[in-house]
C-alpha positions as a LaTeX table, in Angstrom:
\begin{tabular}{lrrr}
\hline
Residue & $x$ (\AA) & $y$ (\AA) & $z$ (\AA) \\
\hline
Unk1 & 20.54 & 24.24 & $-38.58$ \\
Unk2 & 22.91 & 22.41 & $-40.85$ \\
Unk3 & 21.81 & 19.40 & $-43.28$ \\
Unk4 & 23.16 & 16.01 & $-41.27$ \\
Unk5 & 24.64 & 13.52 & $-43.82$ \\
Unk6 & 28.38 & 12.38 & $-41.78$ \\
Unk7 & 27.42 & 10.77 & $-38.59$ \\
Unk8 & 30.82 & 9.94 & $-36.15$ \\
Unk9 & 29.35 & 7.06 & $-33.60$ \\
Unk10 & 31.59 & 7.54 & $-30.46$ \\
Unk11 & 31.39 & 4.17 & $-28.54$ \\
Unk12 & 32.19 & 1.22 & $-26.96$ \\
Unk13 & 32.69 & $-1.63$ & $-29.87$ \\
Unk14 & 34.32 & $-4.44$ & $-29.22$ \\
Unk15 & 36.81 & $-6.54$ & $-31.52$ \\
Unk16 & 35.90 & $-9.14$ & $-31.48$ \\
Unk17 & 32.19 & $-9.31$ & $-33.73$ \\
Unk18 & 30.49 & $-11.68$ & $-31.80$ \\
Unk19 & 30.54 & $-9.54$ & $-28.68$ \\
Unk20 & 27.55 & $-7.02$ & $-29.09$ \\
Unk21 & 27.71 & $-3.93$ & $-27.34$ \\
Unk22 & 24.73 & $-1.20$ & $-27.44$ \\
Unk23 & 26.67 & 1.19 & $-29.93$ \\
Unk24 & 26.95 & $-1.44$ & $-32.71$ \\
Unk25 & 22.85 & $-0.54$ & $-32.59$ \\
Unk26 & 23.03 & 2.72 & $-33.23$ \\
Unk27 & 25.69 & 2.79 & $-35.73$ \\
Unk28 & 23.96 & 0.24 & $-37.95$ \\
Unk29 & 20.47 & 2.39 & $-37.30$ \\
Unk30 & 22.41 & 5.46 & $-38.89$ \\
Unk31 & 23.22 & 3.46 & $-41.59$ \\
Unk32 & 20.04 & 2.55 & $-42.25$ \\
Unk33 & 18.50 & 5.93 & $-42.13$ \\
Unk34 & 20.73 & 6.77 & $-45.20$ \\
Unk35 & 23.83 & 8.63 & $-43.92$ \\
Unk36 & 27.44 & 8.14 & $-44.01$ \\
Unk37 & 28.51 & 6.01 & $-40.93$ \\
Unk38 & 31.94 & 5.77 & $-39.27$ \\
Unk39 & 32.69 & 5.09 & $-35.51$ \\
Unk40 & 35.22 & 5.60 & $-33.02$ \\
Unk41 & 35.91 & 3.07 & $-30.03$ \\
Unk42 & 36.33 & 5.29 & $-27.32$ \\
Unk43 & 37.55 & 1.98 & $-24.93$ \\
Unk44 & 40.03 & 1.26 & $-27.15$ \\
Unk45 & 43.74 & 0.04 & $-25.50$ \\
Unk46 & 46.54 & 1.80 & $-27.21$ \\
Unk47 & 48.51 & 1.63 & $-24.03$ \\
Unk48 & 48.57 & $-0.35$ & $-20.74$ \\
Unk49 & 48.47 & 2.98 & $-18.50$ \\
Unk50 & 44.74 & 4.23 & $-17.96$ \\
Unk51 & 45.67 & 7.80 & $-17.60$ \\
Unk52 & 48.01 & 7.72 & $-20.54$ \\
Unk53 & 45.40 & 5.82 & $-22.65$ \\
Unk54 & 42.57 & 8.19 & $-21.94$ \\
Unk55 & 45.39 & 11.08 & $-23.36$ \\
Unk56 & 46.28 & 9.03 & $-26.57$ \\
Unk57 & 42.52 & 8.14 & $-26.93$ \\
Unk58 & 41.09 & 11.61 & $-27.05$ \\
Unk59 & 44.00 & 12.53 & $-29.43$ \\
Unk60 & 42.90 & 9.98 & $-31.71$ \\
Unk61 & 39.74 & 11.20 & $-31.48$ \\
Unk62 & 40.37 & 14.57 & $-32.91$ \\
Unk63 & 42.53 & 13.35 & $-35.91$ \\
Unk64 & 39.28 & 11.06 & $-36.73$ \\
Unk65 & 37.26 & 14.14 & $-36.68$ \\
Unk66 & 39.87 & 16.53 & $-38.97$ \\
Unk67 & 39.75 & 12.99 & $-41.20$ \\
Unk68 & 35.78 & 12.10 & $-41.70$ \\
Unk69 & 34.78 & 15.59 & $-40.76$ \\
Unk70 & 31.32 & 14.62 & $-39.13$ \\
Unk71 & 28.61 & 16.66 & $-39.57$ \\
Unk72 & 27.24 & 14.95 & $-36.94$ \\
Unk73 & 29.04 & 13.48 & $-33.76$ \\
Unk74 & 26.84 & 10.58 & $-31.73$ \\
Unk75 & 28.77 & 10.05 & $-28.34$ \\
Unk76 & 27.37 & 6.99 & $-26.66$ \\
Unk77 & 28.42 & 7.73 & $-22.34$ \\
Unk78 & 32.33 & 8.05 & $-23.67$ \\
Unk79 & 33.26 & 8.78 & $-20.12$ \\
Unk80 & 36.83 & 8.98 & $-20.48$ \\
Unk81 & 36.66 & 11.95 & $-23.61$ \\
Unk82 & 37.37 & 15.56 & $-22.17$ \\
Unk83 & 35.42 & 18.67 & $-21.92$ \\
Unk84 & 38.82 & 20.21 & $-22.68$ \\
Unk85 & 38.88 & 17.75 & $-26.08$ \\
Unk86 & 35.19 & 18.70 & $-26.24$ \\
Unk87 & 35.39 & 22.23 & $-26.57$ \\
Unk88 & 38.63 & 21.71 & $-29.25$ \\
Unk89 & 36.02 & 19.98 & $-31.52$ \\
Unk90 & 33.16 & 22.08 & $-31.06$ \\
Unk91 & 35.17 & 25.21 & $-31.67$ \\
Unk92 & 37.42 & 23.92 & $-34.76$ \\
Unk93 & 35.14 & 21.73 & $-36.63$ \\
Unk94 & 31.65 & 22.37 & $-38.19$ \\
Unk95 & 30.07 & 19.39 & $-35.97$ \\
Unk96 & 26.90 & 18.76 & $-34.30$ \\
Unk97 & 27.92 & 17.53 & $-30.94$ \\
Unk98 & 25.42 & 14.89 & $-29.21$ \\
Unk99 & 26.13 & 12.60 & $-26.09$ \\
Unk100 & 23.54 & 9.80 & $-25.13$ \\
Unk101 & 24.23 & 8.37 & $-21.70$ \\
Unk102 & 22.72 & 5.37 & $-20.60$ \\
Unk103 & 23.52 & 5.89 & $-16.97$ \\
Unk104 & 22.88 & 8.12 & $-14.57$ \\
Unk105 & 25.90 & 11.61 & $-15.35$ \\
Unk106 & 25.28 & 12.93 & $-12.05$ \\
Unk107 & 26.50 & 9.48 & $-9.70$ \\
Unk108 & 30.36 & 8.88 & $-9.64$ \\
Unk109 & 30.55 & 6.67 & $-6.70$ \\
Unk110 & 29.74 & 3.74 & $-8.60$ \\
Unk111 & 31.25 & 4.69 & $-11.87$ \\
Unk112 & 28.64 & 5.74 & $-13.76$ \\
Unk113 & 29.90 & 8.54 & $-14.75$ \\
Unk114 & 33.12 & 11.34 & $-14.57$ \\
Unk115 & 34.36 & 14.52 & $-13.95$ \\
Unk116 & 34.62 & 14.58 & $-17.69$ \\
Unk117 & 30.67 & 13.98 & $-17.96$ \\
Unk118 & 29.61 & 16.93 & $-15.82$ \\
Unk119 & 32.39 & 19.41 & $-17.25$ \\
Unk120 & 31.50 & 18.67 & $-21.05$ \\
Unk121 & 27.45 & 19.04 & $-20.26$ \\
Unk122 & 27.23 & 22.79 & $-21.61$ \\
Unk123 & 29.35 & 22.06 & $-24.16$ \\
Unk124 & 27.12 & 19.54 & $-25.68$ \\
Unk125 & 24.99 & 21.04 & $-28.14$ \\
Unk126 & 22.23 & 17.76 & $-27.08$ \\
Unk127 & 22.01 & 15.55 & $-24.41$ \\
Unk128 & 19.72 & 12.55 & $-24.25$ \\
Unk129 & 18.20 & 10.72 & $-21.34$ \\
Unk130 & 16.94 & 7.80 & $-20.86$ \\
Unk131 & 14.75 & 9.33 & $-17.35$ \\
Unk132 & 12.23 & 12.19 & $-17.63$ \\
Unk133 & 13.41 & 12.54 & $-14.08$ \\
Unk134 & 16.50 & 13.86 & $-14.69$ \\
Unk135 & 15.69 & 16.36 & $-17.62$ \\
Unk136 & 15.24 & 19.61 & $-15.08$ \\
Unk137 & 18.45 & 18.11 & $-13.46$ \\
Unk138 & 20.71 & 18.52 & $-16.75$ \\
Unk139 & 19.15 & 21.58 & $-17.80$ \\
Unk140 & 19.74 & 23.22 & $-14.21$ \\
Unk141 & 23.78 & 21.37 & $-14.79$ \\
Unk142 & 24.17 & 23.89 & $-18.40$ \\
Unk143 & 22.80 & 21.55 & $-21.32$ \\
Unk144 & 21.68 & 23.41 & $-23.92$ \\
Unk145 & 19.33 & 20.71 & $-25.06$ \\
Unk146 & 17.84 & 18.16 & $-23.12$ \\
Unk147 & 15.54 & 15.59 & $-24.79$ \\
Unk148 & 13.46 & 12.28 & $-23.35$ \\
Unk149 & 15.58 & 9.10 & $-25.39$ \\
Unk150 & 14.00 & 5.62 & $-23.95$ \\
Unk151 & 16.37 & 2.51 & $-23.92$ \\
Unk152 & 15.31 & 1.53 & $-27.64$ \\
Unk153 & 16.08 & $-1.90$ & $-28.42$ \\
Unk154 & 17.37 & $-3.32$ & $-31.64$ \\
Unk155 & 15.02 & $-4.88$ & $-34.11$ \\
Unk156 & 17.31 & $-7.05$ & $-35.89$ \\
Unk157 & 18.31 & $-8.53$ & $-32.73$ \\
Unk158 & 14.94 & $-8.76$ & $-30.50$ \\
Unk159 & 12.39 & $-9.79$ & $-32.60$ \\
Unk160 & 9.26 & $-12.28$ & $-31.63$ \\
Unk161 & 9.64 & $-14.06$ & $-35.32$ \\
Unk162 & 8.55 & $-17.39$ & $-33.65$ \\
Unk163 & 5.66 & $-18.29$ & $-31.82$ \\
Unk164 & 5.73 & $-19.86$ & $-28.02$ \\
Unk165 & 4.27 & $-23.22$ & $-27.40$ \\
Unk166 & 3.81 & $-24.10$ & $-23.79$ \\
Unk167 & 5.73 & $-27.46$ & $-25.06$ \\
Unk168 & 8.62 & $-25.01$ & $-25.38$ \\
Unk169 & 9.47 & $-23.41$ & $-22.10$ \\
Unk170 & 12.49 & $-24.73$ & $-20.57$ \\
Unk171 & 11.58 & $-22.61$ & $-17.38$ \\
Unk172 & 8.57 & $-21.09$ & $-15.16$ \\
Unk173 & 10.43 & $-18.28$ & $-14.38$ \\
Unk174 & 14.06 & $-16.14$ & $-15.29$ \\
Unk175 & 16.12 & $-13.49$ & $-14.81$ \\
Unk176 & 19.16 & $-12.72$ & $-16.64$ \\
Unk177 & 21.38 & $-10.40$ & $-15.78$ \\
Unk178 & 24.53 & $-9.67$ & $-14.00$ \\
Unk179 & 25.10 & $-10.09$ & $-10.04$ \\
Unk180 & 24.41 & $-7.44$ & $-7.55$ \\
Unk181 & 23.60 & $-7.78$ & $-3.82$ \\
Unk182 & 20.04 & $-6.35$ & $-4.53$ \\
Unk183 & 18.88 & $-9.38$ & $-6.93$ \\
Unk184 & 20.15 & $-11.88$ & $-4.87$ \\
Unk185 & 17.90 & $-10.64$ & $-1.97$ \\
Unk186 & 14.79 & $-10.65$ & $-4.31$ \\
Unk187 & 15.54 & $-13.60$ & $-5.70$ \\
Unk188 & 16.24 & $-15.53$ & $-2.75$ \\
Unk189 & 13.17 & $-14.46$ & $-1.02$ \\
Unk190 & 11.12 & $-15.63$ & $-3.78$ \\
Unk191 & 12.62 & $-18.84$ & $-3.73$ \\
Unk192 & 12.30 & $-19.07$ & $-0.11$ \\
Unk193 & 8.25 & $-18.71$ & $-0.66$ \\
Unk194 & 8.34 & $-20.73$ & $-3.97$ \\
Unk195 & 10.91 & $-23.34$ & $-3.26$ \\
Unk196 & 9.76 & $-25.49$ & $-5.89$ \\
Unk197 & 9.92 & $-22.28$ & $-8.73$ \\
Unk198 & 11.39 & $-23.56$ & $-11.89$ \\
Unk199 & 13.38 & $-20.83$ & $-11.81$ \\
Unk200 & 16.38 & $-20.33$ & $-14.24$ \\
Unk201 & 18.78 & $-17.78$ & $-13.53$ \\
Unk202 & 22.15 & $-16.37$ & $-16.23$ \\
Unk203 & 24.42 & $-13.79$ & $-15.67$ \\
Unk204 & 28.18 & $-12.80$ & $-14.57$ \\
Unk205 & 29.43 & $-13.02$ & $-10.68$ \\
Unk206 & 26.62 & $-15.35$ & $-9.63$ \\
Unk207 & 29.04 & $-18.24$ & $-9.02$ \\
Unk208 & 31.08 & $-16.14$ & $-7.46$ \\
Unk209 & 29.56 & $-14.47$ & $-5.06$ \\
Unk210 & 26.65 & $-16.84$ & $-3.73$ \\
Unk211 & 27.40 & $-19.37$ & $-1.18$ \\
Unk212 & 27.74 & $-22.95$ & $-1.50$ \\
Unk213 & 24.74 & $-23.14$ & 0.17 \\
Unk214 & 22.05 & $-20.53$ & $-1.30$ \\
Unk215 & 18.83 & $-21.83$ & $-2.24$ \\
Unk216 & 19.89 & $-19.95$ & $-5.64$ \\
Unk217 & 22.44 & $-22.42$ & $-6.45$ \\
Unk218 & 20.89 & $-25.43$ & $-8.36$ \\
Unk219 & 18.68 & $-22.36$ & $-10.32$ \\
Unk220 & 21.91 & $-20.98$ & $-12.05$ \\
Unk221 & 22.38 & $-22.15$ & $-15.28$ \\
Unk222 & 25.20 & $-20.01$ & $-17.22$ \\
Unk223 & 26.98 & $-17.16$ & $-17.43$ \\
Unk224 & 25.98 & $-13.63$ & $-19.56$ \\
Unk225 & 24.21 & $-14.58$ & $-22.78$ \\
Unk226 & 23.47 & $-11.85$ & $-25.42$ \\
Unk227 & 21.31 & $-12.01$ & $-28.87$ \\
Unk228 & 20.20 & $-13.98$ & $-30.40$ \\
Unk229 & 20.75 & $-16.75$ & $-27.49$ \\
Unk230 & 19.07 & $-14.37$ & $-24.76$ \\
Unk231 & 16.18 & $-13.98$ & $-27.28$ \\
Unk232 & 15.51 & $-17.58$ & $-27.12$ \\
Unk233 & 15.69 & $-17.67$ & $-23.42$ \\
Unk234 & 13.07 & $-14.81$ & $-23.27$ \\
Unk235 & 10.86 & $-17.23$ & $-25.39$ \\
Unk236 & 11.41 & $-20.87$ & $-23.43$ \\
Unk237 & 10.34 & $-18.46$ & $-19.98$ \\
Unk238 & 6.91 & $-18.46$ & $-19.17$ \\
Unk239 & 7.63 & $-15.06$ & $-17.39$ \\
Unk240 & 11.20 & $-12.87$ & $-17.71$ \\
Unk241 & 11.60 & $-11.26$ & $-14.44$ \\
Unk242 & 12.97 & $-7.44$ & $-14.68$ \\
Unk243 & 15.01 & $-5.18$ & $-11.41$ \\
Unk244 & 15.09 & $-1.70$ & $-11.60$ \\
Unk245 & 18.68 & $-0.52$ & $-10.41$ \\
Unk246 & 18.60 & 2.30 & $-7.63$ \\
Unk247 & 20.05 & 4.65 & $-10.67$ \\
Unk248 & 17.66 & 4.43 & $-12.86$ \\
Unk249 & 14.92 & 5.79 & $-10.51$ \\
Unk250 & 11.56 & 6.09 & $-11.48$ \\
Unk251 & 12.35 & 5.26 & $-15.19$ \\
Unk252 & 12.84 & 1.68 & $-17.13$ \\
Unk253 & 16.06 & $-0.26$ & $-18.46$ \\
Unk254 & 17.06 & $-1.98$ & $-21.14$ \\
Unk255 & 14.95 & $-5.03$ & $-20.74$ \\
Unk256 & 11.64 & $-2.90$ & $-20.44$ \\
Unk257 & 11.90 & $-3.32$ & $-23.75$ \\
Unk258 & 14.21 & $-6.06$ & $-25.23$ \\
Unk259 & 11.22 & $-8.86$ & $-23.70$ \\
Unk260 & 8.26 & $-7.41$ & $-24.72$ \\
Unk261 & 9.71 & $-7.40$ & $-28.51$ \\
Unk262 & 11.16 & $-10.73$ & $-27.88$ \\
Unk263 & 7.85 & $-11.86$ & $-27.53$ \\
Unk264 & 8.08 & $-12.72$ & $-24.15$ \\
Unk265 & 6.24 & $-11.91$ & $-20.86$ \\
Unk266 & 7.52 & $-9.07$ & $-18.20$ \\
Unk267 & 7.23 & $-9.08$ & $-15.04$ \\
Unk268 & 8.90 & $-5.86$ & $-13.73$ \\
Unk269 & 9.84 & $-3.74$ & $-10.65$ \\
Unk270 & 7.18 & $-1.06$ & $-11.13$ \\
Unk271 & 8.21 & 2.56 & $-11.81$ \\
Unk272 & 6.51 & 5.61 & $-12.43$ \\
Unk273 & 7.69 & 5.43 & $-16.51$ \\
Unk274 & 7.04 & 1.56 & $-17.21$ \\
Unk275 & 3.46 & 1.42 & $-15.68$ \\
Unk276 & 1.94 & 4.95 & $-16.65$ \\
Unk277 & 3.83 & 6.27 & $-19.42$ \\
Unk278 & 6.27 & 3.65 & $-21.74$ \\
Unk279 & 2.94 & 0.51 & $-20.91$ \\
Unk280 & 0.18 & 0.30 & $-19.37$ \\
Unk281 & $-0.15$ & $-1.67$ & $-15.98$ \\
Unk282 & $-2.34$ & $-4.71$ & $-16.33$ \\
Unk283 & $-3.13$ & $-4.00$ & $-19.67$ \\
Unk284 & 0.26 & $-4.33$ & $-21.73$ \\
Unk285 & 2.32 & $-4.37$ & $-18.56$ \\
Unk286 & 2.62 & $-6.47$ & $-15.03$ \\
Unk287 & 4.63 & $-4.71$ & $-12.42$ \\
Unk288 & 5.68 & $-5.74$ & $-8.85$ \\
Unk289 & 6.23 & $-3.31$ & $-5.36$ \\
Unk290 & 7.26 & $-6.28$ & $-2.84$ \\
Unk291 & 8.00 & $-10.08$ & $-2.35$ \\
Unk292 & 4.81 & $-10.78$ & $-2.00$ \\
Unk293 & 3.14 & $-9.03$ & $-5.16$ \\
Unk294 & 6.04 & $-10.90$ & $-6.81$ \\
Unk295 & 5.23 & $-14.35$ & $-5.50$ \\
Unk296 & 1.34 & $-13.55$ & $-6.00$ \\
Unk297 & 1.61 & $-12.56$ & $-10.02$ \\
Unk298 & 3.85 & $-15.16$ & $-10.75$ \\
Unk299 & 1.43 & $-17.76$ & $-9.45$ \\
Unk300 & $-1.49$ & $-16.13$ & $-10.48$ \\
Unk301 & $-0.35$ & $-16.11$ & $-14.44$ \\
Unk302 & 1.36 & $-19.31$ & $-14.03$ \\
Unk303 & $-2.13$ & $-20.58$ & $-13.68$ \\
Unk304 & $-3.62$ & $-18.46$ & $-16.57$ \\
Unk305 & $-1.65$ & $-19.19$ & $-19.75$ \\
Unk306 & $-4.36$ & $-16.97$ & $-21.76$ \\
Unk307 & $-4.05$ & $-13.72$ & $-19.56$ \\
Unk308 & $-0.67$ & $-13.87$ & $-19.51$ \\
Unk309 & $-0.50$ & $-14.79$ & $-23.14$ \\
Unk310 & $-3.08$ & $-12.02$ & $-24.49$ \\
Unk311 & $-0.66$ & $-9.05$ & $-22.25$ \\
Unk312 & 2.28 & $-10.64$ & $-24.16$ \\
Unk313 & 0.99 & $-10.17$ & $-27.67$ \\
Unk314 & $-0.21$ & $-6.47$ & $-26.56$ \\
Unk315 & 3.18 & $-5.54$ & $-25.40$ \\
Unk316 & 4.70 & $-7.00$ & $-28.19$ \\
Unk317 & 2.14 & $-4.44$ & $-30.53$ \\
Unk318 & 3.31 & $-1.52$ & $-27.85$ \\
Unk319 & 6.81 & $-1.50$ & $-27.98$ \\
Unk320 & 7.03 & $-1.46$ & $-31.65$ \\
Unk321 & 7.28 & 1.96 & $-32.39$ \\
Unk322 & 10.23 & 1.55 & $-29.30$ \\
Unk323 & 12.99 & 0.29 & $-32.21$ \\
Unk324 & 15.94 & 2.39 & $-32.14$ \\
Unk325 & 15.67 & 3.03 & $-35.53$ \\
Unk326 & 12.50 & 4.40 & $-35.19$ \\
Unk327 & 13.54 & 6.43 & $-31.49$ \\
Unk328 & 16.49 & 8.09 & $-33.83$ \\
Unk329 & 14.61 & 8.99 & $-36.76$ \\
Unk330 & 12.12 & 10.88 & $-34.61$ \\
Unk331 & 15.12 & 12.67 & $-32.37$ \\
Unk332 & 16.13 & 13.62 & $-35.44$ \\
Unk333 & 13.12 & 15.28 & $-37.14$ \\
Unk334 & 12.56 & 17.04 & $-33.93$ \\
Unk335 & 16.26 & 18.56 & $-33.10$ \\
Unk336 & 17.06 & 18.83 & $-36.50$ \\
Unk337 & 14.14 & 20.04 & $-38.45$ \\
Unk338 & 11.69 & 21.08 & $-35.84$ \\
Unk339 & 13.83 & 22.60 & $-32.86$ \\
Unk340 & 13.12 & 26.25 & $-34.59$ \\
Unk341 & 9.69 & 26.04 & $-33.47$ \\
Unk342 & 9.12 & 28.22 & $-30.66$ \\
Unk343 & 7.94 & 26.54 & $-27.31$ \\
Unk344 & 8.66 & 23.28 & $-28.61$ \\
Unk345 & 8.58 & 20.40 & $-25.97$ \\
Unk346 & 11.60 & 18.25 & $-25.33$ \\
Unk347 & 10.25 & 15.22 & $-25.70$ \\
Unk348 & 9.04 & 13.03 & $-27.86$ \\
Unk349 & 4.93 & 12.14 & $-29.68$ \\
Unk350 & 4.76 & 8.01 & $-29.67$ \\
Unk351 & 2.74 & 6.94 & $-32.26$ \\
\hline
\end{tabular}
């Protein structure tokens, strides 16, 4: 297999600097794993028309390729990009073709994903998931390669570099995150058996769609807030609450991760992945099944600072070998160096 040293990062980047988006992560972890870097904004608006944008976007797309000439190309979901431009590259330039989707490929109801996705999936020479779950699923779909890629979080962003004091904490209790009919029920059922919960809550849509008259109302206090303002958060919250979206499954999400190496303590849906495999449960982990698990751990290490304090600073020693950097580097080493070995398990050996 070739020697890697041009890496093309297909992704969504915004503008505007201050607005982080997950691919600004892994371009800057390529970068710091020593190889030449450029990226490609797949959401970029040339033109107002969606269906004519997607066309001028893909054809941009190529001419970066024939320009950089990638020896590696890193596509982060890029939903809109076609099998049929796909193929073109895969078949005209010398490139490694690799697609990491941090949604579910197979659900296009909610759009997650695209005809595009599912057509370009035995083209891809790799394809990386977040969920063990669906590994037999892709392979069964045509991928060629199919490895285990946890949502890594970015140590220069989530980073537990100072200490809580209980003085600190602004609330009991938050969740941050954006609206979705599913939250609001937990939430307001905990609130309904904790009405006095210092609860704080952040996220897009919440405004909008509760009523005047929710018992979440007086808990909302803003709007999205990204690094390094939702690290703080994480650290003035006694405990970060965490919901596991229908799509993800049995697996984790972003924040499985982004608390635990913010220093802060989770308290998440329990899945299969978090509690057995990515943590352990009551050791470096606290999950929840129901309301009233919630409402009973919550109170419980509300009343015991130290517990709850000694399963932060263990999570916080787990989920360092979790940095994206680190996630990357081993991908690497295994598709790249090791993948010749026969009977070689797609997956990955956490320190």
């Amino acid at each position: 297999m070739k020697q890697i040293k041009k890496v093309l990062v297909v992704g969504s980047f915004n503008s505007n600097p201050e607005i982080y988006t997950y691919a600004i992560s892994f371009y800057k972890s390529f970068k710091k794993l020593g190889y030449e870097v450029e990226r490609f904004n797949y959401r970029k608006k040339f033109v107002s028309i969606k269906k004519l944008n997607d066309f001028v976007c893909n054809t941009f797309l190529e001419r970066k390729v024939a320009q950089f000439y990638p020896d590696l190309i890193f596509f982060i979901k890029s939903e809109n990009i076609f099998a049929s431009t796909i193929r073109r590259i895969k078949n005209n330039f010398n490139a490694v073709l690799v697609n990491f989707y941090p949604d579910n490929p197979f659900i296009l109801w909610n759009g997650n994903s695209t005809s595009n996705i599912l057509l370009s999936l035995p083209i891809y020479d790799c394809f990386l998931t977040w969920s063990k779950m669906l590994i037999p699923v892709l392979e069964s779909a045509g991928c060629k390669k199919v490895y285990y890629f946890p949502f890594a979080y970015d140590q220069d962003l989530y980073n537990n570099s100072q200490k809580n004091g209980l003085d600190n904490y602004l609330y009991d209790v938050c969740f941050i995150g954006t609206w979705s009919k599913d939250r609001e029920i937990w939430l307001k059922m905990l609130c309904e058996k904790l009405p006095n919960l210092n609860l704080g809550i952040f996220g897009n849509m919440w405004h909008k769609k509760l009523s005047s008259d929710s018992i979440l109302i007086n808990k909302l206090k803003g709007e999205a807030i990204y690094p390094p303002k939702v690290v703080e958060i994480f650290k003035k919250s006694k405990i970060v609450l965490n919901f596991i979206r229908q799509q993800n499954m049995t697996s984790h999400n972003m924040r499985t991760l982004e608390v635990p190496a913010s220093g802060a303590f989770l308290l998440t849906q329990r899945t299969v992945e978090q509690a057995n495999f990515l943590f352990e449960e009551g050791e470096n982990i606290e999950c929840f099944a129901d309301v009233n698990e919630l409402v009973n751990k919550i109170e419980f290490y509300l009343k015991n600072d130290f517990l709850r304090n000694q399963i932060t600073a263990k999570s916080y020693k787990s989920v360092k070998q979790f940095t994206l950097q680190n996630i990357l580097e081993n991908w690497i080493q295994i598709f790249f160096e090791l993948n010749v070995k026969k009977g070689r398990k797609n997956e990955f050996k956490f320190l």
